[in-house]
C-alpha positions in Angstrom: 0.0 0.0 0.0 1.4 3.3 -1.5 0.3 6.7 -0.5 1.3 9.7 -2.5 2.0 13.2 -0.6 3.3 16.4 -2.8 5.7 14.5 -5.2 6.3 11.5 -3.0 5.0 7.9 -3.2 5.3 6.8 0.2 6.0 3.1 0.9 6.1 2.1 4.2 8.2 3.4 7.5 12.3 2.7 8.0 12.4 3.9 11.7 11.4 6.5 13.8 13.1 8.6 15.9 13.2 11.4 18.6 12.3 14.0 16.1 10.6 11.9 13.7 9.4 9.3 11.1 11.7 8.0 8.2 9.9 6.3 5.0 10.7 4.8 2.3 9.6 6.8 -0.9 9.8 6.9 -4.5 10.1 10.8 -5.9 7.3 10.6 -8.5 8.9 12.5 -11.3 12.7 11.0 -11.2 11.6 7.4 -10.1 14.0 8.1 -8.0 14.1 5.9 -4.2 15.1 8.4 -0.9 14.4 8.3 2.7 11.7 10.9 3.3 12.0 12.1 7.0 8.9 13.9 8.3 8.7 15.8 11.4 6.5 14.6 14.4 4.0 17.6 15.0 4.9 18.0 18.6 8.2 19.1 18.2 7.6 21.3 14.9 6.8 24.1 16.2 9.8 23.9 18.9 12.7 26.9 19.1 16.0 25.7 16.8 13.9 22.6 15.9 13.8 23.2 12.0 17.4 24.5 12.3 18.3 20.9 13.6 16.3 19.3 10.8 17.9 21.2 7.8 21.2 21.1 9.6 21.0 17.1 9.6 19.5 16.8 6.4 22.6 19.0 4.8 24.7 16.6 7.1 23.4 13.8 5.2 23.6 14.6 1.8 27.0 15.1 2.1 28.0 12.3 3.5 26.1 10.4 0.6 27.6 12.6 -1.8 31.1 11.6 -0.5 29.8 7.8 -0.7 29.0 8.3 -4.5 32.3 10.1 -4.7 34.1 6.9 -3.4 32.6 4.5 -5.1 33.4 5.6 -8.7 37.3 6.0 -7.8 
């Protein structure tokens, strides 16, 4: 069961954590897999919470830009 939110088919949940839910998704127009994190409402709204969020999110995206690096060597 698939649902689809904004451009994201959304599988089915990878984990969940203190600040929120990870899914497996599919970006509809690349057909492209990712790991959609959503935030849990009750800390959304939070001082420095979205700060956190985009901080970890540009945290992550380098490290799997680094990973991509490493593998074509």
């Amino acid at each position: 069961m698939s649902r689809i939110v904004k451009n994201y088919e959304i599988h089915h949940v990878l984990g969940e954590g203190g600040m929120g839910t990870v899914f497996y998704a599919v970006e509809v127009q690349l057909r492209r897999e990712v790991a959609l994190k959503c935030l849990r409402r009750d800390v959304a709204g939070k001082p420095g919470v979205a700060n956190r969020f985009r901080d970890e999110a540009q945290a992550q995206a380098l490290v799997i830009c680094l990973k991509r690096e490493g593998q074509r060597r």
